[in-house]
Structures are given as structure tokens and as C-alpha cells.
PDB file of N, CA, C and O in Angstrom, chain B, residues numbered from 101:
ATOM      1  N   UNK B 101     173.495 268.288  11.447  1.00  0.00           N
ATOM      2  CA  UNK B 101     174.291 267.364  10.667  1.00  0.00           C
ATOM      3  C   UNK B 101     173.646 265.982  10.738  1.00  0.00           C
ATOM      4  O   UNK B 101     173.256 265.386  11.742  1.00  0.00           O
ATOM      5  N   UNK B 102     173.611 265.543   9.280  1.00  0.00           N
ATOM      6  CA  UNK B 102     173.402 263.964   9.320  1.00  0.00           C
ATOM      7  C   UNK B 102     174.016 262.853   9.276  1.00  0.00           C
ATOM      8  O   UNK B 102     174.593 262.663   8.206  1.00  0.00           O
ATOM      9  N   UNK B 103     174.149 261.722  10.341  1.00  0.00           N
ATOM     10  CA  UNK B 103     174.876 261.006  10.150  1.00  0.00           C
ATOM     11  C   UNK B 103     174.150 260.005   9.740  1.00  0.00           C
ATOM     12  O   UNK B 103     173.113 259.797  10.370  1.00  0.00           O
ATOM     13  N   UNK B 104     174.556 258.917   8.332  1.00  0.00           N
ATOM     14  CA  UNK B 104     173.538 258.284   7.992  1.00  0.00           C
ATOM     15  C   UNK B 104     173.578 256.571   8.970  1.00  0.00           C
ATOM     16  O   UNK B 104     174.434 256.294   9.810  1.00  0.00           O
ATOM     17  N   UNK B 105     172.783 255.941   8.678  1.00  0.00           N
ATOM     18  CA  UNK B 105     172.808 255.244   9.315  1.00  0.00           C
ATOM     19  C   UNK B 105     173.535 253.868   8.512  1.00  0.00           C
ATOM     20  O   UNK B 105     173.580 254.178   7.322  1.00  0.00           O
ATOM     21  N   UNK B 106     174.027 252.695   8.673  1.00  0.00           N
ATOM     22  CA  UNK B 106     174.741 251.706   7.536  1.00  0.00           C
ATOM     23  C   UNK B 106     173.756 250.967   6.908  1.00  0.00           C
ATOM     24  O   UNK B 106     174.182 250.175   6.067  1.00  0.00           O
ATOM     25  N   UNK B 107     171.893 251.017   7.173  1.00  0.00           N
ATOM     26  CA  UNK B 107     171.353 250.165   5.917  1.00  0.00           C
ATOM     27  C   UNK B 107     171.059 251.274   4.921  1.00  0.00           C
ATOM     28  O   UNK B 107     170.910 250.853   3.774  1.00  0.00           O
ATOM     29  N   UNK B 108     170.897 253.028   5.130  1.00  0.00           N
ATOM     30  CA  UNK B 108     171.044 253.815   4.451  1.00  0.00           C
ATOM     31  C   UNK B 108     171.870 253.723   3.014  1.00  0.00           C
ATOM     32  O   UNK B 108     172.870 253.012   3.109  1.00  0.00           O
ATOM     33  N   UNK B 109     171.704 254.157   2.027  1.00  0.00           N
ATOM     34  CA  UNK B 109     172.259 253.585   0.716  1.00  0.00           C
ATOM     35  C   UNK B 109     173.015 254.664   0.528  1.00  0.00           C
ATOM     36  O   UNK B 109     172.437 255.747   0.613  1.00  0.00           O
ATOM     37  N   UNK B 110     174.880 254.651   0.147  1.00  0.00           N
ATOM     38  CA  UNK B 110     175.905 255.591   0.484  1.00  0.00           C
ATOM     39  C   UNK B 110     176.122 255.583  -0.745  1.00  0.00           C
ATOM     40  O   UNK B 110     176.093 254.604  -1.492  1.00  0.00           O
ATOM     41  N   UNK B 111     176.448 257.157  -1.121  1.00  0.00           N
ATOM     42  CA  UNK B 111     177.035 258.192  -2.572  1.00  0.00           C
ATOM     43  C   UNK B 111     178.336 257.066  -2.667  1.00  0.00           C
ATOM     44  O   UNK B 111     179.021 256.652  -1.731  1.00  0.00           O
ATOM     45  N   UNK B 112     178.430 256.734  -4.061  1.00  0.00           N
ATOM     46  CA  UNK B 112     179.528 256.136  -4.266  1.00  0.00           C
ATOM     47  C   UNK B 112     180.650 257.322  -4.843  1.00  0.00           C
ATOM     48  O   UNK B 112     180.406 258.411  -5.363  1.00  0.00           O
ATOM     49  N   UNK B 113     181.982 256.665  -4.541  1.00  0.00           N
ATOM     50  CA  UNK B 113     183.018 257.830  -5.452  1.00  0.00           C
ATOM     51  C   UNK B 113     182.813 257.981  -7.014  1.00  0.00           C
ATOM     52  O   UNK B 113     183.346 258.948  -7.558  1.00  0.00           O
ATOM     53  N   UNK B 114     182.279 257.336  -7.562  1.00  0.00           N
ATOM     54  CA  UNK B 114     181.734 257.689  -8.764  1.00  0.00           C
ATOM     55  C   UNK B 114     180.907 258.477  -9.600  1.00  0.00           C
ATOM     56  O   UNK B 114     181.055 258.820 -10.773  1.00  0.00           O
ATOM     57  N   UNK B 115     179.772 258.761  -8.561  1.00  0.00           N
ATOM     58  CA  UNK B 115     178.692 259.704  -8.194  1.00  0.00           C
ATOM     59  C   UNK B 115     179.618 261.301  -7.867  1.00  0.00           C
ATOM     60  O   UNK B 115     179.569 262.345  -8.518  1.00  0.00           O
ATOM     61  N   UNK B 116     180.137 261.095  -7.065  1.00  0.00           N
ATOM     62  CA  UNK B 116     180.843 262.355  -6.513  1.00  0.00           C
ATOM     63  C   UNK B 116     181.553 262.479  -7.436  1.00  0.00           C
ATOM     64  O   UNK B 116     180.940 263.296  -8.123  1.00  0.00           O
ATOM     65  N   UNK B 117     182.729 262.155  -8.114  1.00  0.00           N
ATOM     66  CA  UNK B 117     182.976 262.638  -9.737  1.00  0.00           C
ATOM     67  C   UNK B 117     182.314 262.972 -10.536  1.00  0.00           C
ATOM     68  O   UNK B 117     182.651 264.008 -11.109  1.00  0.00           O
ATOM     69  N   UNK B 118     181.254 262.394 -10.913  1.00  0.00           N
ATOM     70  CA  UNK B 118     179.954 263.082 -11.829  1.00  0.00           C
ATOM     71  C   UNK B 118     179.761 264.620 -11.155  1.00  0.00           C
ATOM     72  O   UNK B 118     179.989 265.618 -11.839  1.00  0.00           O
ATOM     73  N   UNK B 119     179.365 264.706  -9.891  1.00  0.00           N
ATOM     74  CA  UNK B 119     178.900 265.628  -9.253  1.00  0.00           C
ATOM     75  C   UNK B 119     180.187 266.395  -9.395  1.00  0.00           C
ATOM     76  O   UNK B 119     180.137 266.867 -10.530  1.00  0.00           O
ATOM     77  N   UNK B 120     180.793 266.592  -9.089  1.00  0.00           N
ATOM     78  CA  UNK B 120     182.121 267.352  -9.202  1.00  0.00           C
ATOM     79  C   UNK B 120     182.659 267.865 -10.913  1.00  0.00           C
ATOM     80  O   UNK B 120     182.967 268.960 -11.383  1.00  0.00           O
ATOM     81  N   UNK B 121     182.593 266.696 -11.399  1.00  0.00           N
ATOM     82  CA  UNK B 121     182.625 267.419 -13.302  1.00  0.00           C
ATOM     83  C   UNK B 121     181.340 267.992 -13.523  1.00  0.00           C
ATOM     84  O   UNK B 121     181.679 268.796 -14.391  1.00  0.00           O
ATOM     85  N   UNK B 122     180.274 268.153 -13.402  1.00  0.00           N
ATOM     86  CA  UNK B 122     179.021 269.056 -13.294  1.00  0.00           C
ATOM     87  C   UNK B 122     179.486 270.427 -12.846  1.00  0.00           C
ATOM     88  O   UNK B 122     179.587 271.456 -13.515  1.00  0.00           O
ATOM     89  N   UNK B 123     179.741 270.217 -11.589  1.00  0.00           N
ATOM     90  CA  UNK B 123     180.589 271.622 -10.958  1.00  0.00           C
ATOM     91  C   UNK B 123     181.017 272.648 -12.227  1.00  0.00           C
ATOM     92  O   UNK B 123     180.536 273.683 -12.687  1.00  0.00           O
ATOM     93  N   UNK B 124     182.316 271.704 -12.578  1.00  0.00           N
ATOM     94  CA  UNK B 124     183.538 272.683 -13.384  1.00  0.00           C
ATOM     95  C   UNK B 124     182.996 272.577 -14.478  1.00  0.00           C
ATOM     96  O   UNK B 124     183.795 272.749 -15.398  1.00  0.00           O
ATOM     97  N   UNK B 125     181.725 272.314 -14.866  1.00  0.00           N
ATOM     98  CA  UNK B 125     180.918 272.602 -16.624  1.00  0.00           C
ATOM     99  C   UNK B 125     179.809 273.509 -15.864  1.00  0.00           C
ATOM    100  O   UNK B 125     178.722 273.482 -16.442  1.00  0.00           O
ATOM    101  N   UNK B 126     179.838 274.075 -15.031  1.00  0.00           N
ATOM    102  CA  UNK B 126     178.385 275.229 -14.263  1.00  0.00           C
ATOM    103  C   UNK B 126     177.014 274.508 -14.391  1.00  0.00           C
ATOM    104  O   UNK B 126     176.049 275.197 -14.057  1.00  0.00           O
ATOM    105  N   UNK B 127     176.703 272.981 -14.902  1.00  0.00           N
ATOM    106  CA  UNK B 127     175.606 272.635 -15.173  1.00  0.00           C
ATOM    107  C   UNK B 127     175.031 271.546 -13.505  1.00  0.00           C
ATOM    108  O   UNK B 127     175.487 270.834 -12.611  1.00  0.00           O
ATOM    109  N   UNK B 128     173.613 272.200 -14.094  1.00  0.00           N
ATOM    110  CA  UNK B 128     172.968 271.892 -12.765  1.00  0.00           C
ATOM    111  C   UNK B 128     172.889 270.469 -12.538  1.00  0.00           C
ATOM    112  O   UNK B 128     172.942 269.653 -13.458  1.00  0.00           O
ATOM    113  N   UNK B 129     172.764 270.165 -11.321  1.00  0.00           N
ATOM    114  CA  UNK B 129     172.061 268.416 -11.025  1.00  0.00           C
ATOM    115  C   UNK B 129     170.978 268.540 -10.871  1.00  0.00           C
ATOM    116  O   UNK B 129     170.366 269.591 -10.684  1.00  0.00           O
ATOM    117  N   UNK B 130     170.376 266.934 -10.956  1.00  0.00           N
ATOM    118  CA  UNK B 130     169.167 266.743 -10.238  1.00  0.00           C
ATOM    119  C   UNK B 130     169.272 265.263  -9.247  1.00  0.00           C
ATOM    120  O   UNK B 130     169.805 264.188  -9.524  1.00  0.00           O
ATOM    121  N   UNK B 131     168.579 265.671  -8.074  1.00  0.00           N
ATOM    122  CA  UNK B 131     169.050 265.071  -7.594  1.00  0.00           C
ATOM    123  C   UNK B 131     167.923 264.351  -6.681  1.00  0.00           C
ATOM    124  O   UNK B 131     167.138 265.231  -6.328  1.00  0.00           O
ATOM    125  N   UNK B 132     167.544 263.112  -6.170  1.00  0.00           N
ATOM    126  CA  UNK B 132     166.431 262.401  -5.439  1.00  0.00           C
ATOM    127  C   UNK B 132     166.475 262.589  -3.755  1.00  0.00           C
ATOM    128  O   UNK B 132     167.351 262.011  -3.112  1.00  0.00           O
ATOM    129  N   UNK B 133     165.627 263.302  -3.201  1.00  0.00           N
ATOM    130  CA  UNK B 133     165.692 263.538  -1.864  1.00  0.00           C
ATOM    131  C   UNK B 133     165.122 262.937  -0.778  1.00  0.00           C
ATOM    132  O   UNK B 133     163.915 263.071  -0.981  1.00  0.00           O
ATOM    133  N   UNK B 134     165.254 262.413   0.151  1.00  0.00           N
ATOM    134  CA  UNK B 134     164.212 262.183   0.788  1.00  0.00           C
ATOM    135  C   UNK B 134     164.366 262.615   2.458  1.00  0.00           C
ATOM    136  O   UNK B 134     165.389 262.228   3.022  1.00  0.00           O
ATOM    137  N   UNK B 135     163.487 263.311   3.149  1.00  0.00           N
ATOM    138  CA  UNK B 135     163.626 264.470   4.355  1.00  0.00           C
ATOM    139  C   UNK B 135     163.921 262.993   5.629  1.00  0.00           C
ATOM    140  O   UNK B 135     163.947 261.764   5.577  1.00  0.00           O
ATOM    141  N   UNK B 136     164.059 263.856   6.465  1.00  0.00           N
ATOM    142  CA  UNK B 136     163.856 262.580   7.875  1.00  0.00           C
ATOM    143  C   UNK B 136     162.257 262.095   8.373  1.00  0.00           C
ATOM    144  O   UNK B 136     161.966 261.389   9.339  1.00  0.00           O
ATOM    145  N   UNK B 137     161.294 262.766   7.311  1.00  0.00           N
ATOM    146  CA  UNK B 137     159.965 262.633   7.768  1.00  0.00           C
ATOM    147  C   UNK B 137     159.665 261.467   6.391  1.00  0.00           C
ATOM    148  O   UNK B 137     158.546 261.114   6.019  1.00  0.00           O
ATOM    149  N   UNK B 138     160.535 261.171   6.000  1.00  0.00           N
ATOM    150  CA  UNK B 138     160.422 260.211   4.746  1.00  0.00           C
ATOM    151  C   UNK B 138     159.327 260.721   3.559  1.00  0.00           C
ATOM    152  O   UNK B 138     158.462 260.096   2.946  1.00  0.00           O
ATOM    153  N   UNK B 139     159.643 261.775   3.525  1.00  0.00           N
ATOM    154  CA  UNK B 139     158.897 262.640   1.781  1.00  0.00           C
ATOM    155  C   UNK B 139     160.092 262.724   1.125  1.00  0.00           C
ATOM    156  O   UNK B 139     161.150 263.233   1.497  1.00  0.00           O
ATOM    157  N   UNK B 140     159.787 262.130   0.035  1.00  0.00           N
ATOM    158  CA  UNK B 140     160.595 262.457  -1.319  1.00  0.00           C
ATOM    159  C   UNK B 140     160.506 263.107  -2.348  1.00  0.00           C
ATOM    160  O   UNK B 140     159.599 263.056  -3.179  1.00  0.00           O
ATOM    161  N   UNK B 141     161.230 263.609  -2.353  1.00  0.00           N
ATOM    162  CA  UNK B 141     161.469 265.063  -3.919  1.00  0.00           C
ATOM    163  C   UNK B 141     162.730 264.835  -4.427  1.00  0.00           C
ATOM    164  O   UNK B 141     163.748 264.404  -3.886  1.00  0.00           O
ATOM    165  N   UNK B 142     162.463 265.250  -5.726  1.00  0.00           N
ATOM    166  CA  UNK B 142     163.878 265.587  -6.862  1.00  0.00           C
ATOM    167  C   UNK B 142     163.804 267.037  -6.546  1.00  0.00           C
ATOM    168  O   UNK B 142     162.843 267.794  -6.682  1.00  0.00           O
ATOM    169  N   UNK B 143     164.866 267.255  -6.147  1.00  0.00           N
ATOM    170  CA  UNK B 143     165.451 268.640  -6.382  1.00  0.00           C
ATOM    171  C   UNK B 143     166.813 269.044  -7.748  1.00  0.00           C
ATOM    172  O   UNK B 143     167.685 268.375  -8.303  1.00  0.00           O
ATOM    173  N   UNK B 144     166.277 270.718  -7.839  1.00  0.00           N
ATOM    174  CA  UNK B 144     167.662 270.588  -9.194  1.00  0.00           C
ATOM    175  C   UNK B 144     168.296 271.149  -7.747  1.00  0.00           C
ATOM    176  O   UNK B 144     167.831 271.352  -6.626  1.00  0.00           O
ATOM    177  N   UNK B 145     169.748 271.306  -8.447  1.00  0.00           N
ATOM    178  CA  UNK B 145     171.136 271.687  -7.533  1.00  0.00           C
ATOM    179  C   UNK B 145     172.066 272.433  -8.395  1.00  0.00           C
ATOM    180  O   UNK B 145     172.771 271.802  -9.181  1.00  0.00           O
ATOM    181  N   UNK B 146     172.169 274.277  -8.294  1.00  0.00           N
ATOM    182  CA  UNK B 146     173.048 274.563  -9.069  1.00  0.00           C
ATOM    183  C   UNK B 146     174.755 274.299  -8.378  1.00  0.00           C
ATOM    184  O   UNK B 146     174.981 273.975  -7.212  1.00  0.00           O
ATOM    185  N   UNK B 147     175.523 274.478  -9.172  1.00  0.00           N
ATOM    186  CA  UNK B 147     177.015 274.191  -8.498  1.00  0.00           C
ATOM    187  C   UNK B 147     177.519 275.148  -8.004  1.00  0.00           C
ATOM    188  O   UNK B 147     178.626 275.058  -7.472  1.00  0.00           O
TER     189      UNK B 147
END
């Protein structure tokens, strides 16, 4: 489990509504990743 840290940049509730009406339409996200080794990827995300 990750706990982020507070200069870390936090999912707003707005985001999570998007993400959540995506859900209940079956359509995928995409979404910007970045690991704890600091590599970044877009990943898709089905619901």
C-alpha cells in the first residue's frame, strides 16, 4: 500500500467522478503513471 506523501499531487473529487462515470459507460481510461523508481507511463485502465 501507498501512502502518498503531502508535496505528492492528490486525485481531486472531480477526477474520481469522471473516473466513476467512465465506470457505468464500460469505457476505458487513460491514465499517467509514475512507479516509486520515478518511470513514467500512460497506462489504459478498463473499469
Amino acid at each position: 500500500m501507498h501512502t502518498p506523501s503531502p508535496d505528492e499531487p492528490q486525485i481531486t473529487p472531480g477526477k474520481l467522478l469522471e473516473l466513476a462515470a467512465a465506470c457505468r459507460r464500460s469505457e476505458r481510461a487513460r491514465m499517467s503513471y509514475r512507479d516509486w523508481q520515478g518511470t513514467a507511463t500512460v497506462r489504459d485502465l478498463d473499469p
